[in-house]
N, C-alpha and C positions, 0 to 999 in steps of 0.2 A: 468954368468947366474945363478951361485949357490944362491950368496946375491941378486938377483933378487926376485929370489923362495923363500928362505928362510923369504924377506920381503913380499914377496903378504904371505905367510904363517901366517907371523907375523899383518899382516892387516887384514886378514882373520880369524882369532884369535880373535884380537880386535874384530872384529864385531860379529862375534857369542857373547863373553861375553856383547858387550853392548844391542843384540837382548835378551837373557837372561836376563840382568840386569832391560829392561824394561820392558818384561815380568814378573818377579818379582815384581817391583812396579807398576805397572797395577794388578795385583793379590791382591796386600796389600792394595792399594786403592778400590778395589771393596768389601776387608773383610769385613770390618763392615757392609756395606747392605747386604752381606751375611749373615751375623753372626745375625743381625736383624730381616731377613727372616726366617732365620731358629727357630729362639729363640719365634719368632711370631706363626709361625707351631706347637713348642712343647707346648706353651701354649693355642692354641689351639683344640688340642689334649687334657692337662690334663682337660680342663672343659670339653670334649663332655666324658669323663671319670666319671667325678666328674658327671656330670648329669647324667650318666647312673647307676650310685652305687647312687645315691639320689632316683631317680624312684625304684630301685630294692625296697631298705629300705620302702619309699612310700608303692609298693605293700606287700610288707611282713608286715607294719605294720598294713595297715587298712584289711588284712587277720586275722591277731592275732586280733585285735579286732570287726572283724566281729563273730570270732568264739568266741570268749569272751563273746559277746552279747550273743552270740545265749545263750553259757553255764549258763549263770545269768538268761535268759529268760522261758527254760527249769525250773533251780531250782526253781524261781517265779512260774510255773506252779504248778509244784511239792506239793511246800510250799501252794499254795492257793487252789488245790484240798482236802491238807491234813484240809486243815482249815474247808474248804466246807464237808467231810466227819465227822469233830467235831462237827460242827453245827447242821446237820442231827443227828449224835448220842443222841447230847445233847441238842437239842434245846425243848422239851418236856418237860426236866427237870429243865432246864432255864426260860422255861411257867411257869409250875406251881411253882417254885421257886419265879418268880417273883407275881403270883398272891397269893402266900401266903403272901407274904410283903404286898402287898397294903390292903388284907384286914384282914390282920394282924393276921393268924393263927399259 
C-alpha cells in the first residue's frame, strides 16, 4: 500500500505542477494585452495631464497680458492727459507764435 500512496502522491504532484504550469502560460499569454492596457491608461493619463498644465499656462498667460494691457493703457492715458495739459498751457503761445509767421512779425 505504501508505493501505492507514494504514486497517487507522485501523480498528485504531477498535476498540481502541470495545473501551475498552465496557469503560468495562461498568465504570459494574457501579458501583452495586459501590458497594452495598461500602457494605454498611462498615456492616457499623461495627456489629460499635459492638458491640464497647457490650460493652467493658457489662463496665466492671457492674465499676464490682460494686465499688461491694462499697464500700457493706463501710461497711454497718462502720456495723453500730459500731452493734453501742454497743449492747454501752450497753445496760446503756439497761436500767436503762429500768427506772427504768417504775417510776418
Amino acid at each position: 500500500m505504501e508505493h501505492v500512496e507514494l504514486i497517487n502522491r507522485i501523480i498528485e504532484a504531477e498535476n498540481e505542477a502541470q495545473r501551475i504550469a498552465g496557469d503560468a502560460r495562461d498568465k504570459l499569454i494574457a501579458l501583452p494585452a495586459e501590458l497594452q492596457e495598461k500602457t494605454e491608461i498611462v498615456h492616457q493619463e499623461m495627456r489629460r495631464r499635459a492638458e491640464n498644465r497647457v490650460e493652467q499656462v493658457r489662463k496665466h498667460e492671457e492674465q499676464w497680458a490682460d494686465e499688461r494691457v491694462a499697464a500700457l493703457n493706463a501710461q497711454l492715458a497718462e502720456e495723453l492727459a500730459a500731452l493734453e495739459r501742454m497743449f492747454a498751457e501752450r497753445r496760446q503761445q503756439w497761436a500767436d507764435h503762429m500768427l506772427a509767421m504768417v504775417i510776418g512779425r
